[in-house]
C-alpha positions as CSV (number, residue, x, y, z in Angstrom):
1,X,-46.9,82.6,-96.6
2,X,-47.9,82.7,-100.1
3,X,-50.5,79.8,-99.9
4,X,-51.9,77.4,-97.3
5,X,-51.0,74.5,-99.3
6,X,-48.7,73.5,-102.5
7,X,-49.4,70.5,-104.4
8,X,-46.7,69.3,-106.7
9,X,-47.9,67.5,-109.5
10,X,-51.2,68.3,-111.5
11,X,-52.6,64.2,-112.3
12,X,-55.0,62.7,-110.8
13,X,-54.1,62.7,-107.2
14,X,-52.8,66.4,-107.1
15,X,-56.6,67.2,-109.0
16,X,-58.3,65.6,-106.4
17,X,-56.1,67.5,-103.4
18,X,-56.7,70.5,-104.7
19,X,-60.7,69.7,-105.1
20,X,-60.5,68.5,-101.3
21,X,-58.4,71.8,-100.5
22,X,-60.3,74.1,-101.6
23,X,-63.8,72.2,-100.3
24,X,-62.3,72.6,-96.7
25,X,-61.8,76.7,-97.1
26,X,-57.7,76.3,-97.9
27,X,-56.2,78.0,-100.4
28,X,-53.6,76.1,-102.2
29,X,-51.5,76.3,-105.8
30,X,-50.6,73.4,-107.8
31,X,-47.5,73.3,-109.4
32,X,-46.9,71.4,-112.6
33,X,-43.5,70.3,-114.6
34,X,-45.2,69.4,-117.6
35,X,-47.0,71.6,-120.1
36,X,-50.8,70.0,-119.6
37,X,-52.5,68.3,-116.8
38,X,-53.9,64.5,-116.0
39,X,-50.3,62.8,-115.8
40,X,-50.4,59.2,-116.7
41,X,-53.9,59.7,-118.0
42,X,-53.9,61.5,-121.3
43,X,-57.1,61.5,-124.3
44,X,-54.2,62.0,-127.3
45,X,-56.5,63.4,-130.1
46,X,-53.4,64.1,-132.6
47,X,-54.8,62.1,-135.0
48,X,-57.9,63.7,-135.1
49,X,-59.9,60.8,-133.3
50,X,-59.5,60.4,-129.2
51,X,-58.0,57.4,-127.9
52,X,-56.5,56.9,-123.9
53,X,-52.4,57.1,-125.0
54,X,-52.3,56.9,-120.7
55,X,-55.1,54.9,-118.4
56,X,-58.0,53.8,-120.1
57,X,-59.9,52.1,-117.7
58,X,-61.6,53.2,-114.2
59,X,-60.5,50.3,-112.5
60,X,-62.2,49.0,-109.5
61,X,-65.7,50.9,-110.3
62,X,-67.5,49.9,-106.9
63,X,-64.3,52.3,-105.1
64,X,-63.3,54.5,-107.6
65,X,-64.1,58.0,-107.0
66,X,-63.9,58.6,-110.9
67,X,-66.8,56.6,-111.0
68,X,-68.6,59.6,-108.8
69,X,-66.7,62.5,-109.9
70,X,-67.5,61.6,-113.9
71,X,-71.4,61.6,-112.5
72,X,-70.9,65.0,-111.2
73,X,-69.3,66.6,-114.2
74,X,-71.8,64.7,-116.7
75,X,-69.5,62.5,-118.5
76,X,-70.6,59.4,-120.2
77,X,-69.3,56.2,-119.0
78,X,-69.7,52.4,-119.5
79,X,-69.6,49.2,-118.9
80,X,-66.2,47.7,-120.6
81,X,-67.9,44.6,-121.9
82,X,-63.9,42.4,-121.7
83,X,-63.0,40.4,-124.1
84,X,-66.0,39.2,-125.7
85,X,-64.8,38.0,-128.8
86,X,-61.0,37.6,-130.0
87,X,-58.9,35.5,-131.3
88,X,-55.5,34.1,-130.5
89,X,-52.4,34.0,-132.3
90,X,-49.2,32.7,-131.7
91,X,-45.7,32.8,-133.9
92,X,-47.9,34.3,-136.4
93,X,-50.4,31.7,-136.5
94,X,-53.9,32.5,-135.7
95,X,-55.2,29.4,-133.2
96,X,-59.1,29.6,-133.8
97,X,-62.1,30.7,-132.3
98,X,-61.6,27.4,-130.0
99,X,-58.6,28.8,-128.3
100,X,-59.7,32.1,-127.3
101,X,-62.5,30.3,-125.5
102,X,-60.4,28.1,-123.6
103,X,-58.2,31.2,-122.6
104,X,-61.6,33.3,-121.5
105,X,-62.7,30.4,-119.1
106,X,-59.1,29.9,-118.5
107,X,-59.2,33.4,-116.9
108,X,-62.7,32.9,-114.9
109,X,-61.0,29.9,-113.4
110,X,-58.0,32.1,-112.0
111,X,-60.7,34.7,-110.5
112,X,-62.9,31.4,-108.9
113,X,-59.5,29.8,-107.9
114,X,-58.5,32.9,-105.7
115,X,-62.1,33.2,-104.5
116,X,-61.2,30.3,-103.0
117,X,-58.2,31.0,-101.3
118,X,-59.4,34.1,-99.7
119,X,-62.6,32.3,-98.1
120,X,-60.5,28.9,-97.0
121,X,-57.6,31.4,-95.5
122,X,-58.6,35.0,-95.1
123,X,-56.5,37.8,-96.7
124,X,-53.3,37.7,-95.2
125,X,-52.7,33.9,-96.7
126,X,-51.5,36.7,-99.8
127,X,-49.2,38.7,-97.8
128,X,-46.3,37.3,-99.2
129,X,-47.5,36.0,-102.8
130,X,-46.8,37.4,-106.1
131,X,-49.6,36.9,-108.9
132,X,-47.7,33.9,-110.5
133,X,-47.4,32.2,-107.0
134,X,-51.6,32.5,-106.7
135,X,-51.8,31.0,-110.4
136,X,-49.2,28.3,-109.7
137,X,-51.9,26.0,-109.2
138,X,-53.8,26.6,-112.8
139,X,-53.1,24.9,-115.8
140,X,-51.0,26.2,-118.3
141,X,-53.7,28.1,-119.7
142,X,-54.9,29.4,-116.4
143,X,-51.5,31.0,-115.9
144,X,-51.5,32.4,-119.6
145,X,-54.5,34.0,-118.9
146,X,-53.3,35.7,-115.5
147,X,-49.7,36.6,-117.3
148,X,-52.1,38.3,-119.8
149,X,-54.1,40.7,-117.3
150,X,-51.4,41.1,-115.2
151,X,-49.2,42.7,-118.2
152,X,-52.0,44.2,-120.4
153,X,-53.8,45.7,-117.3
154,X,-51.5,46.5,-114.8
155,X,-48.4,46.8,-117.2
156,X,-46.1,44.5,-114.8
157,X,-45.0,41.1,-114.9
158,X,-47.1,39.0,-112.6
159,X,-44.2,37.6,-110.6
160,X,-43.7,41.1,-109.2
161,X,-47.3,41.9,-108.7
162,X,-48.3,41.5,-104.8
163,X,-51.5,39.3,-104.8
164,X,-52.8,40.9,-101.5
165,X,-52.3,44.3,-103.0
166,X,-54.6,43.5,-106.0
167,X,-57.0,42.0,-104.2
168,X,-57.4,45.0,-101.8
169,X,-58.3,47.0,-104.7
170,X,-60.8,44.5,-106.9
171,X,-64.0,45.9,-105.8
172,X,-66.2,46.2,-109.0
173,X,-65.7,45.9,-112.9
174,X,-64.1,48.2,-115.1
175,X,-65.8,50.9,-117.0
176,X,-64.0,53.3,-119.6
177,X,-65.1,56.6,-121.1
178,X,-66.0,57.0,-124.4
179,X,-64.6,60.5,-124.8
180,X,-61.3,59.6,-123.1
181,X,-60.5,59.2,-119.8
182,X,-58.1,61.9,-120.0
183,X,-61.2,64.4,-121.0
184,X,-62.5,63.5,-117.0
185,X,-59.4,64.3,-115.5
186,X,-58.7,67.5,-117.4
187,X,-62.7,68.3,-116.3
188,X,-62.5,68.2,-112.8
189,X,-59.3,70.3,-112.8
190,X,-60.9,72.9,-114.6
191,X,-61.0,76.3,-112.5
192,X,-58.0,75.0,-110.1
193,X,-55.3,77.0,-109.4
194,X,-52.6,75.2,-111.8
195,X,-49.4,76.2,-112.6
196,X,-48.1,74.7,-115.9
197,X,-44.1,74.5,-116.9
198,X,-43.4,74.9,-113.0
199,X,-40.8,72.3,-112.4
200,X,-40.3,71.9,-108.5
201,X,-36.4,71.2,-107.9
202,X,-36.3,71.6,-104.0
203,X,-38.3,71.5,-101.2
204,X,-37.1,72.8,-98.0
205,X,-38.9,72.9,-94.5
206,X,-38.3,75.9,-92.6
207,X,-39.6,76.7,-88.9
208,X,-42.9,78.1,-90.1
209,X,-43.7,76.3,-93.3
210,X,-41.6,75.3,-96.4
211,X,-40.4,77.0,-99.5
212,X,-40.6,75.5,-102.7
213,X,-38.2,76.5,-105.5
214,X,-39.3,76.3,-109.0
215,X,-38.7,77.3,-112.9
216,X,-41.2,80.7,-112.2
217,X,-40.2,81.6,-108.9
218,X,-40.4,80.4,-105.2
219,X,-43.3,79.8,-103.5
220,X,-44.0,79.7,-99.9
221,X,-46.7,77.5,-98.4
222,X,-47.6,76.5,-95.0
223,X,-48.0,72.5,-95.8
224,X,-46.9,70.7,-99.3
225,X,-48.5,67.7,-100.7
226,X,-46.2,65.8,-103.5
227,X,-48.2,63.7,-105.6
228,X,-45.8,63.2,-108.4
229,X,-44.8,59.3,-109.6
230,X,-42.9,57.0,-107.7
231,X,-40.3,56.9,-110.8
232,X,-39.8,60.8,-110.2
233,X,-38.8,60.5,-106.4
234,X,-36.1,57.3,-107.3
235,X,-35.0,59.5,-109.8
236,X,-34.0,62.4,-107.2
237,X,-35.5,64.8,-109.5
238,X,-36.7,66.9,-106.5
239,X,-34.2,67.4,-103.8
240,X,-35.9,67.7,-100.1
241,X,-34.4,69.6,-97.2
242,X,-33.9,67.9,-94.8
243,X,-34.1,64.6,-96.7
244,X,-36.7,62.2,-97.0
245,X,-36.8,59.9,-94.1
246,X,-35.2,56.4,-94.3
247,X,-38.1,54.7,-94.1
248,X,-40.0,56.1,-97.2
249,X,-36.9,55.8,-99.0
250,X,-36.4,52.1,-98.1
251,X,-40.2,52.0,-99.7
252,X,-39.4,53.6,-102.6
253,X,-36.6,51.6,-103.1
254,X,-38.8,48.5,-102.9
255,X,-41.2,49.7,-105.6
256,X,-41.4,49.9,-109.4
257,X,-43.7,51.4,-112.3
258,X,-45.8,49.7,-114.3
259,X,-45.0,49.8,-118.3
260,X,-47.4,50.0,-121.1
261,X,-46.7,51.0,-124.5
262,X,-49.5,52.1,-126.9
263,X,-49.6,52.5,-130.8
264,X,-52.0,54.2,-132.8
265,X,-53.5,53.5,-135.8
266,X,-56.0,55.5,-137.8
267,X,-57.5,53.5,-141.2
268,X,-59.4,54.7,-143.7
269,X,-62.0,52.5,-145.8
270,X,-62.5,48.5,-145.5
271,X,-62.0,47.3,-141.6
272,X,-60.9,43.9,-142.9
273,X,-64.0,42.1,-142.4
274,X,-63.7,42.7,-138.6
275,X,-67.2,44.2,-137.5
276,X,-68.2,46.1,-134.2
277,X,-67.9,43.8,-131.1
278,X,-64.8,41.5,-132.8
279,X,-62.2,44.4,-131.9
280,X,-59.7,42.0,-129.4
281,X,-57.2,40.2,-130.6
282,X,-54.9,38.8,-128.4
283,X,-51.4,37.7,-129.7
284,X,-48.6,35.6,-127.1
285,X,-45.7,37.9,-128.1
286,X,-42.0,36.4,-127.5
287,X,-42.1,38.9,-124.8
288,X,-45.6,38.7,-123.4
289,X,-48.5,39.4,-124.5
290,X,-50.3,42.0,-126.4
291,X,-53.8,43.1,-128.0
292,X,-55.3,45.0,-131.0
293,X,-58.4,47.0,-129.7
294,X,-60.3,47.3,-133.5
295,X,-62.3,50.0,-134.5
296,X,-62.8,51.8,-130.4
297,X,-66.2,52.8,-130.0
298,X,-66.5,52.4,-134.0
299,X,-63.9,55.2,-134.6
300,X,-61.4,54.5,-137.4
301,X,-58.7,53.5,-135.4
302,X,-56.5,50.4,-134.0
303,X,-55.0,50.7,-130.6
304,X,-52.0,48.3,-129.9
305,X,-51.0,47.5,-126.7
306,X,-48.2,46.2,-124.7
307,X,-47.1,45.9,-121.2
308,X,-44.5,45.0,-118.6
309,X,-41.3,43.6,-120.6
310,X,-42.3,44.1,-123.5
311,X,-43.6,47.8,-122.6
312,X,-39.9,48.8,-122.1
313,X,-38.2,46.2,-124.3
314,X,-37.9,49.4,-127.0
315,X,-36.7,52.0,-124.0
């Protein structure tokens, strides 16, 4: 055997295997299609300012590891303060001040609302429940406001969102890195054992381990962890010998990834009038919804974001 372990696909997951890998005395390779690491989380910096072109927010703070892992490594982090101040605008017409704070306590009412639930029920009154079927109760703005997180944040409408999924997961507020997520990511793989521009077409188990076949070469490892997307896999882009079984594949088929599409802006000079702390502006597209994030951590840039249909309306 060439390695204890292979670990195909260099984001976040396949980071943290190798991290856990190496911690328990295993040696282990990671082998990567692409030509960087971090996956879905990327700091873009071709415009000479950083800005998250992937993930942007450490989600879920009281559970995420990042949360830990950016303490250990010394990286700045913060509180994301939400949408403190925005404005609304819909058909082109902005709506006033009044508007966005109907929508804001539209969307605390959504969270106390599902409080609710869970302590008049229990969890598993969710099992079956999409985001839209929890908000179904709301007013119209109520369900405006959960359309809005479920597309922005999760990049997904919220009819195809499992509420009892979420829910599992919403354990603490959000936080973001003023450096760029994708700068933590890239830090904790630092020193691993990464193999760049090493596309893994097949998988096969043999009777003492598996080989892996790849665009350098083959490797040979006693155990293999895949860690690459779910979009990956339903694509067939690795083949596995013998196949996957039925019942991950049944799964898979019963999943889908999230869409989010950003644009960046830099500017130079006048920002408009629009001061620090007035950078959300929230607009009800045809198509969904999306936001301008104003002057980031008072950098000369714009960030415009989409998600869910309107993320791959352009695709």
């Amino acid at each position: 055997m060439d390695t204890d372990l292979a670990i195909v696909g260099a984001g976040a997951a396949g980071i943290t295997a190798a991290r856990m890998a190496q911690a328990l005395g295993l040696s282990c390779q990671v082998l990567e299609a692409g030509t960087r690491i971090g996956g879905r989380v990327y700091t873009d910096l071709s415009l000479g300012l950083p800005y998250d072109a992937g993930a942007a927010y450490i989600h879920f703070s009281h559970r995420n590891p990042w949360m830990r892992e950016a303490r250990r490594l010394g990286i700045e982090t913060r509180l994301w303060r939400g949408f403190t101040h925005f404005q609304m605008i819909a058909g082109g017409t902005p709506l006033g001040m009044a508007s966005g704070e109907r929508r804001k306590r539209a969307f605390e009412a959504f969270w106390s609302h599902l409080d609710a639930l869970e302590q008049a029920e229990g969890e598993t009154v969710f099992d079956p429940m999409s985001m839209a079927d929890g908000a179904a109760p709301l007013t119209e703005e109520g369900r405006a406001a959960m359309g809005d997180m479920s597309r922005l944040g999760l990049g997904e409408e919220p009819d195809k969102v499992s509420l009892a999924d979420y829910l599992e997961q919403w354990h603490g507020p959000d936080h973001v890195v003023p450096d760029g997520y994708g700068t933590l990511v890239s830090a904790a793989g630092r020193g691993l054992p990464i193999h760049l521009e090493s596309r893994v077409r097949k998988i096969e188990r043999g009777k003492t381990g598996f080989e892996l076949q790849t665009d350098q070469g083959d490797l040979r490892a006693r155990a293999v962890i895949v860690t690459v997307s779910v979009g990956v896999l339903q694509a067939e882009h690795i083949t596995f010998k013998p196949g996957l079984p039925q019942r991950l594949l049944r799964g898979l088929d019963g999943m889908a990834m999230g869409a989010l599409t950003k644009v960046a802006l830099t500017f130079d000079g006048a920002r408009f009038g629009i001061g620090v702390g007035e950078d959300k502006i929230v607009m009800d597209a045809p198509l969904g919804s999306m936001t301008f994030e104003m002057w980031p951590y008072d950098r000369n840039l714009v960030l415009a974001v989409t998600g869910g249909e309107a993320g791959t309306a352009g695709r």
